[in-house]
LUMVEX-753481 format. One record per residue: x, y, z of N, C-alpha, C in turn. Coordinates in Angstrom, 3 decimals. Example, Ala and Ser with C-alpha at 12.3 -4.5 7.8 and 13.67 -1.06 7.14 Angstrom:
2
NODE       n.c1       n.c2       n.c3      ca.c1      ca.c2      ca.c3       c.c1       c.c2       c.c3
NODE     13.190     -5.690      7.800     12.300     -4.500      7.800     13.200     -3.300      7.800
NODE     12.850     -2.250      7.080     13.670     -1.060      7.140     12.900      0.030      7.870
! end
This chain:
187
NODE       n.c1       n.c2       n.c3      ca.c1      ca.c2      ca.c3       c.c1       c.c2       c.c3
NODE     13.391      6.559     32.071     12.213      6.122     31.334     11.346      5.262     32.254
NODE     10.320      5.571     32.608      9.270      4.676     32.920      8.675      3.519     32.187
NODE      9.077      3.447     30.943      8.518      2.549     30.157      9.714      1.592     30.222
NODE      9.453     -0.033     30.137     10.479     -0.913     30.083     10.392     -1.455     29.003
NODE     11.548     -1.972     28.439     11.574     -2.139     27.007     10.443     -3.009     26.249
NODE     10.594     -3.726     27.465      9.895     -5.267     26.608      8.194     -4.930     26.542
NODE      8.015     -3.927     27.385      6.184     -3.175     26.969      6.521     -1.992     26.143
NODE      7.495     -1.237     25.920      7.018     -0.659     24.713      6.292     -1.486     23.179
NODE      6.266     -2.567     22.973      5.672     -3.189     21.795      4.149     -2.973     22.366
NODE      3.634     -3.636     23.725      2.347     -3.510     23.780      1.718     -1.989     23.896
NODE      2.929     -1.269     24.300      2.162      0.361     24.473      1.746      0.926     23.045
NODE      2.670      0.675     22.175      2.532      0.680     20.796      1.526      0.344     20.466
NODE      1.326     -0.814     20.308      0.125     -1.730     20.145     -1.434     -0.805     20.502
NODE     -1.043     -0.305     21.949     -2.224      0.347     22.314     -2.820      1.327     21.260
NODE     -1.575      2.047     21.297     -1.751      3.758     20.527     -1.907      4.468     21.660
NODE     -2.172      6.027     20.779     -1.911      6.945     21.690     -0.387      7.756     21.801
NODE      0.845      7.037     20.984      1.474      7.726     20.466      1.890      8.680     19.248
NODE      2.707     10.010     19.434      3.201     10.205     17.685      4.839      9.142     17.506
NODE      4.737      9.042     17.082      6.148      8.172     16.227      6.959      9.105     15.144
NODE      7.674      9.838     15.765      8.622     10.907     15.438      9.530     10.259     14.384
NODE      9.668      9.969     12.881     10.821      9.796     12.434     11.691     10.131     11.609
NODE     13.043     10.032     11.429     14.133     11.109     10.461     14.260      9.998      9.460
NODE     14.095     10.757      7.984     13.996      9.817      6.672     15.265      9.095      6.703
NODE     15.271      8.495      5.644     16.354      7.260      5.384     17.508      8.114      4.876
NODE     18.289      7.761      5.130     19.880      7.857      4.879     19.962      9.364      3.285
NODE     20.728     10.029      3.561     20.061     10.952      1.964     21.526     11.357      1.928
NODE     22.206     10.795      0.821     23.257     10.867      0.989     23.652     12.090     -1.017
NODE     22.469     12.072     -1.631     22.944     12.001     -3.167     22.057     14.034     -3.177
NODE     23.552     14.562     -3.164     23.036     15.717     -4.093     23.613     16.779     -2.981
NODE     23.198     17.813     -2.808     22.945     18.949     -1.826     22.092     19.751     -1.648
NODE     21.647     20.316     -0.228     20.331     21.229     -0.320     20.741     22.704     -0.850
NODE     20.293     23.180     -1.927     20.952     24.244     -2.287     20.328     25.348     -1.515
NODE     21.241     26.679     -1.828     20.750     28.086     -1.048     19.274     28.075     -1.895
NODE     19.014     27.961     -2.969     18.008     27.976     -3.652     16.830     27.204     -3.755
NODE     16.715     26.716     -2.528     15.872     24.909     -2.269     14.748     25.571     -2.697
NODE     14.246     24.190     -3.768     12.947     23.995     -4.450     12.025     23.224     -3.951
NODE     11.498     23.379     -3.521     10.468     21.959     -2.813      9.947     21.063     -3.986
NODE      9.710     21.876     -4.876      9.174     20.908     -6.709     10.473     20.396     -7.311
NODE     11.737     20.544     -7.068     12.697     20.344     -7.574     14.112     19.852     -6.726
NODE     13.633     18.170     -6.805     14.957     17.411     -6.323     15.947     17.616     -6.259
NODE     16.506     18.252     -6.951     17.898     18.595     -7.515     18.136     19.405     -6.791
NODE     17.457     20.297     -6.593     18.020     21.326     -5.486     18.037     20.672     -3.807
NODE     18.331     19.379     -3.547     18.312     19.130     -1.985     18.610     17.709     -1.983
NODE     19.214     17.548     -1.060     19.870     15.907     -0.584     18.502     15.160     -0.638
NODE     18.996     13.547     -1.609     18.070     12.658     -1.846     18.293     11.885     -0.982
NODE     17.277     10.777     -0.982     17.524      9.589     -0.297     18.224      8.369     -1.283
NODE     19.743      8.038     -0.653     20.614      7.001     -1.321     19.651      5.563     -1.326
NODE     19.902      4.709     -2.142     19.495      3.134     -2.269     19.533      2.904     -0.812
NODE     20.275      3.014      0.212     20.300      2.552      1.329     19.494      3.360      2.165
NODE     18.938      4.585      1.979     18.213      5.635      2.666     16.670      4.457      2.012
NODE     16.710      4.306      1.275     15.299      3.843     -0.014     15.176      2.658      0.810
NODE     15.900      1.582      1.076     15.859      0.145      1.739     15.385      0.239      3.428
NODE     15.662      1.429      4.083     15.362      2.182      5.399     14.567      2.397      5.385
NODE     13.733      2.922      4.397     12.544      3.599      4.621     11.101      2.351      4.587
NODE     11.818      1.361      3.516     10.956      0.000      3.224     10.754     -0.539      4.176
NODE     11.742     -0.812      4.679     12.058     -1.982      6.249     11.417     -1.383      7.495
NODE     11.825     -0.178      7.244     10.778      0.647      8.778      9.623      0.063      8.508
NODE      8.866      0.367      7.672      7.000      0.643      6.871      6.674     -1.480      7.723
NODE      7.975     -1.927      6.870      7.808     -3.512      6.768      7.601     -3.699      8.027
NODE      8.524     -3.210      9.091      8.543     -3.364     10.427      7.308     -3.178     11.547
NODE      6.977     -1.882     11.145      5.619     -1.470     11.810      4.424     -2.288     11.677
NODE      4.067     -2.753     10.264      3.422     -3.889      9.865      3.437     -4.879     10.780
NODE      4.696     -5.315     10.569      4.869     -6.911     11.299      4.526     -6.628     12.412
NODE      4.623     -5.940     13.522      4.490     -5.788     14.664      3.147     -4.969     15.155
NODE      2.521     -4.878     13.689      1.301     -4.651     14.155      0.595     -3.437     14.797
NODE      1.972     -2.914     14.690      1.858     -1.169     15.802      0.432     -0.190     14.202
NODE     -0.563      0.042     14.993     -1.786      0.851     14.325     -1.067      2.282     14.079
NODE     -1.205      2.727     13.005     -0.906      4.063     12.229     -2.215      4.281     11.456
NODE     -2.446      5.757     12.067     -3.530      6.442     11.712     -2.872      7.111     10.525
NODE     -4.065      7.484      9.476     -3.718      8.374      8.301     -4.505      9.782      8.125
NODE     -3.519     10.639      8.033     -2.415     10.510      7.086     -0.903     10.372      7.790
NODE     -0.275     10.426      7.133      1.467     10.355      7.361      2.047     11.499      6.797
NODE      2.373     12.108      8.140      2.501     13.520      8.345      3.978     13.549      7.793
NODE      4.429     14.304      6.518      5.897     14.820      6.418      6.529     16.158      5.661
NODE      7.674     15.819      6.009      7.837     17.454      5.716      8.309     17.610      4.244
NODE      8.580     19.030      3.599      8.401     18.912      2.332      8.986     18.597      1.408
NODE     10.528     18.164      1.969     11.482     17.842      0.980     11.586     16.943      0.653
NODE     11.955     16.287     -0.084     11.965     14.865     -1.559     12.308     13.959     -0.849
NODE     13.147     13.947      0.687     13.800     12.777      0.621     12.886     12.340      2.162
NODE     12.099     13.079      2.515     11.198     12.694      3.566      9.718     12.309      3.172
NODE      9.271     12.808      1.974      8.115     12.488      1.263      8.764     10.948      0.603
NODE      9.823     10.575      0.127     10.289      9.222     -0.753     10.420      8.449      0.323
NODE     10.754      8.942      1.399     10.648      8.098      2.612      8.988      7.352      3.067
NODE      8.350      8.550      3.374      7.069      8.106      3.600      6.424      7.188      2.614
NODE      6.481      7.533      1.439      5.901      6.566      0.615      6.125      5.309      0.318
NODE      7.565      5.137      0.658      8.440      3.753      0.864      7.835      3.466      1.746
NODE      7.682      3.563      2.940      7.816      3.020      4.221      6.184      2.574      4.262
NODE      5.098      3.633      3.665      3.637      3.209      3.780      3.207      3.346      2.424
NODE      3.122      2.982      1.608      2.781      2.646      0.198      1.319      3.016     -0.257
NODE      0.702      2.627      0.266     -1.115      2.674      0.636     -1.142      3.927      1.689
NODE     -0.583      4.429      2.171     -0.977      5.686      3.408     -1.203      7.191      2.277
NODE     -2.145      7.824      2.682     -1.982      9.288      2.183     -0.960     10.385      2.977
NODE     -0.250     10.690      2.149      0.707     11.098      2.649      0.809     13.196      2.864
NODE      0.479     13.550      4.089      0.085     14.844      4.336      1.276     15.781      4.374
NODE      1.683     16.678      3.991      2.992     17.210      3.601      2.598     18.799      4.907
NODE      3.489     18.575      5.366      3.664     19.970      6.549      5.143     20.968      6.767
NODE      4.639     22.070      6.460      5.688     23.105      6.141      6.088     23.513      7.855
NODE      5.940     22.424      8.668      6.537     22.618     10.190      7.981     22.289      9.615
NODE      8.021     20.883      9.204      9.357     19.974      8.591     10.354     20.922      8.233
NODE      9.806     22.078      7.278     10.624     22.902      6.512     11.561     23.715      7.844
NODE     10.990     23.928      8.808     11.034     25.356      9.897     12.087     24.070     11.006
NODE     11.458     22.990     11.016     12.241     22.126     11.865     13.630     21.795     11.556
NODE     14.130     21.973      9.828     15.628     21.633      8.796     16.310     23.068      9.508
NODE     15.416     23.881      9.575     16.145     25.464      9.513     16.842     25.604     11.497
NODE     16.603     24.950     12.424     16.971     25.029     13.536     17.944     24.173     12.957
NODE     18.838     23.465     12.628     20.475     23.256     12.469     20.949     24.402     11.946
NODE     20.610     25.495     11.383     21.152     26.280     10.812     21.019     27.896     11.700
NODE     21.641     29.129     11.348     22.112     30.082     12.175     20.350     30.972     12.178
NODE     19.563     30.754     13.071     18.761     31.319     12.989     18.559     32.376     13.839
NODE     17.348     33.461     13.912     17.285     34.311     15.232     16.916     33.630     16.542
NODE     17.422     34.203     17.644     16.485     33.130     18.964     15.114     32.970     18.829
NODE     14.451     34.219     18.327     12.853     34.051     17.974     12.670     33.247     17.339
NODE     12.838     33.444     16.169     12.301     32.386     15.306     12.397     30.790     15.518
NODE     14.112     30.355     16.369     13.957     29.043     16.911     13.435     28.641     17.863
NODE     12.646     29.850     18.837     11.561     30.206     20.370     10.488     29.574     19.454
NODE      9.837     29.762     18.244      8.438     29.797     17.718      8.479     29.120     17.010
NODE      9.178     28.097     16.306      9.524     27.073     15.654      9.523     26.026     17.141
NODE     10.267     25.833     17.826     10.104     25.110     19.073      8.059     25.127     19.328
NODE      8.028     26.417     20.003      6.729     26.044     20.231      5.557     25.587     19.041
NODE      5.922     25.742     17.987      4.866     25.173     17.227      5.071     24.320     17.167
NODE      6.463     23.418     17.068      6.164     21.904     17.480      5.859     21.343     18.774
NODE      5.917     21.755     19.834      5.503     21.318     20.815      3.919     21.116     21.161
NODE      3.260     21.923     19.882      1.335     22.241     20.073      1.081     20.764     19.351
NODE      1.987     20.755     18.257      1.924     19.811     17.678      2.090     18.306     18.020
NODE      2.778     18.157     19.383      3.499     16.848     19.843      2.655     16.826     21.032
NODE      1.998     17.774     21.544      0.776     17.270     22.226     -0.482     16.911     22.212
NODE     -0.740     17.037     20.499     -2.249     16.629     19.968     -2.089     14.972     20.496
NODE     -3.150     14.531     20.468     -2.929     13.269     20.997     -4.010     12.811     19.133
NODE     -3.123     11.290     19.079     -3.848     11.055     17.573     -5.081      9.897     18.149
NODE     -5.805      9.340     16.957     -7.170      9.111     17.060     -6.814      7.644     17.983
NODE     -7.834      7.534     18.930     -7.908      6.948     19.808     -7.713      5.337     19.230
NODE     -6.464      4.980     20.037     -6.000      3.222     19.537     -4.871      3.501     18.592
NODE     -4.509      4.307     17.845     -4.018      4.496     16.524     -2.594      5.463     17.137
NODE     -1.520      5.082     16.693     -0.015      6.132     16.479      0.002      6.716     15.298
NODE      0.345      8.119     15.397      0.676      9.344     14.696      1.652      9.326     14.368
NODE      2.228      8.937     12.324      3.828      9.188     12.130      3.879     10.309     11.209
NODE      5.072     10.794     11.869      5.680     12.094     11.341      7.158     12.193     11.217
NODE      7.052     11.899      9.380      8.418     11.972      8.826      9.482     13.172      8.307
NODE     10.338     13.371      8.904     10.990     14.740      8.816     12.353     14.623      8.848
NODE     13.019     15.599     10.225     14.364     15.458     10.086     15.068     15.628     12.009
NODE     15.838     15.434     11.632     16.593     15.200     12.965     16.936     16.952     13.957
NODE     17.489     17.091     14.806     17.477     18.420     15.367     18.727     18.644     16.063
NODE     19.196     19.598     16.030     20.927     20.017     16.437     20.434     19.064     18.052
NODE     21.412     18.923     18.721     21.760     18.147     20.055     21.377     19.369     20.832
NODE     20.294     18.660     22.115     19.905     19.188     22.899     18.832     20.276     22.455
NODE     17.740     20.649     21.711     17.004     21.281     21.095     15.391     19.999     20.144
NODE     15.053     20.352     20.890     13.354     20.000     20.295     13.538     18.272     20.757
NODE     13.578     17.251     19.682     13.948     16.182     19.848     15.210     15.406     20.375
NODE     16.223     16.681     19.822     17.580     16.258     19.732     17.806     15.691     18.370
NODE     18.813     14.576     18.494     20.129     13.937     17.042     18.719     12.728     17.214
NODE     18.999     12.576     16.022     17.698     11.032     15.255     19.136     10.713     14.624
NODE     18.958      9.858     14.646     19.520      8.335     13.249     18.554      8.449     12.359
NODE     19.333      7.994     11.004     18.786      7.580      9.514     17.592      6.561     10.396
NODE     16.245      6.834      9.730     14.896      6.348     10.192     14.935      5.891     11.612
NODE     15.960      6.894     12.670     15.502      6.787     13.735     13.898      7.125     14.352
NODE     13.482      6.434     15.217     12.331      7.136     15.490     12.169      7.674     17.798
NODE     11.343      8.346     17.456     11.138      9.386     18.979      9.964      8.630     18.885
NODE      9.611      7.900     19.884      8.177      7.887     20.554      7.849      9.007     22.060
NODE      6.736      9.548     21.293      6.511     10.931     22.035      5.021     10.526     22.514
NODE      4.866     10.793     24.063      3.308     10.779     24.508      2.897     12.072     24.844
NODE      1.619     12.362     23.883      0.883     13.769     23.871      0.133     13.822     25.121
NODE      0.610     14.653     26.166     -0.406     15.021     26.887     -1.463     15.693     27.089
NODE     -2.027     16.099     25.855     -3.095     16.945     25.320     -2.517     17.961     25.176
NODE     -3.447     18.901     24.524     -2.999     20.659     24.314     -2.962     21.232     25.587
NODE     -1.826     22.042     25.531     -1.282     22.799     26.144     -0.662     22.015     27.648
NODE     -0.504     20.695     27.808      0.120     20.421     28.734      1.273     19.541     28.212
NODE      1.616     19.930     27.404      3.265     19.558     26.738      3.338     17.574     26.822
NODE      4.260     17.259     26.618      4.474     15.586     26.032      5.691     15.186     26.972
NODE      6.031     13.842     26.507      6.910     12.806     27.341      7.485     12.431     26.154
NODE      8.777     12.304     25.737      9.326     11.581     25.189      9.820     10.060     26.113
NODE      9.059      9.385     25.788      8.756      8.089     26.290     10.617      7.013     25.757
NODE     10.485      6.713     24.465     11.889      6.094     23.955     12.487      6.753     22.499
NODE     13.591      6.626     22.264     14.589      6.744     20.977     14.680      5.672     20.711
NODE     14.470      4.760     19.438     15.120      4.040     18.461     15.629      4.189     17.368
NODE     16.509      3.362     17.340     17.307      3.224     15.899     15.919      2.525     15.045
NODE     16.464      2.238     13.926     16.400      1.335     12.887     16.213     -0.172     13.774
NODE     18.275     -0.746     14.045     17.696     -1.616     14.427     17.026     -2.026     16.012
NODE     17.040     -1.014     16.739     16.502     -1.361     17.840     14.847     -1.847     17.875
NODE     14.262     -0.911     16.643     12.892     -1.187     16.282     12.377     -2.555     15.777
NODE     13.871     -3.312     14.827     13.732     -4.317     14.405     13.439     -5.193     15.455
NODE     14.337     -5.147     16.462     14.898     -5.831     17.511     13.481     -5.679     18.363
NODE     12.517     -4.826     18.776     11.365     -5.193     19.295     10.341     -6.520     19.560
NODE     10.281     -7.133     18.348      9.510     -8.325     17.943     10.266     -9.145     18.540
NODE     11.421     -9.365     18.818     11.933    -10.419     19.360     11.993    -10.408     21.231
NODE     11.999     -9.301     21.600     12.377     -8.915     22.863     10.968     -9.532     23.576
NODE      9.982     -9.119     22.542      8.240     -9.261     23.644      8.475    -10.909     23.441
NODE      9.205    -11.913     23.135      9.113    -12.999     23.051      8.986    -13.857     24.038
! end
């Protein structure tokens, strides 16, 4: 990493990143063969402790002041939309059927389809967001070694867009609390 810890808060600060993150903890239910996007029940929720993750992130970003442009990009299932809304309360919250295609690479897909699922997120992780301002996008985590890789419960990817078509930097991985742990480090 080129970036050292104690300036990732001011790079933040700058903008110019997306802020990649996997919803809070979703521990209540299962995603059925039959997943409903209108219907909870059919797919893992976010537990009280997934719900308190998602608050504390939102709380966190605040405190530290890091600029988030709107909307707040997530994907379509219940427990990444309950996330977003926890976490930014006041944000409009933009729902993207990438999220859906991004759940389906843990699972047995064709090489194509995980070739073109890859590259549509990659068009996507090189838009660069509005100038000063970080881009968050709430979703889900990715089998090891593939797109992002493994996220933690409201882990987040800080990703730098190098414009279209010249692909991105994944700059750092945080946890939860490593993010917490920011505010204190620039001290």
């Amino acid at each position: 990493m080129k970036y050292l810890d104690k300036s990732i808060l001011d790079l933040l600060k700058k903008g110019g990143f997306i802020l990649y993150a996997r919803h809070g903890e979703a521990t209540v239910g299962v995603d059925q063969s039959y997943l409903n996007f209108q219907d909870c029940s059919t797919q893992r929720n976010l537990s009280e402790v997934g719900r308190r993750e998602a608050i504390y992130f939102g709380q966190i970003l605040r405190y530290l002041q890091i600029p988030i442009s709107s909307p707040i990009v997530a994907s379509p299932f219940c427990r990444t939309i309950e996330t977003a809304k926890l976490a930014f309360p006041y944000a409009y919250i933009q729902i993207d059927p990438l999220g859906y295609e991004i759940y389906k690479l843990g699972g047995n897909i064709p090489i194509v389809e995980k070739t073109n699922i890859l590259s549509i997120l990659q068009s996507v992780l090189e838009r660069k967001p509005p100038q000063g301002m970080n881009q968050v996008i709430i979703a889900h985590s990715f089998p090891e070694g593939v797109g992002l890789g493994r996220i933690s419960n409201i882990g987040m990817v800080i990703v730098k867009p190098n414009g279209p078509g010249n692909g991105y930097e994944i700059i750092k991985k945080l946890t939860l609390e490593d993010l917490s742990l920011l505010g204190s480090s620039s001290n």
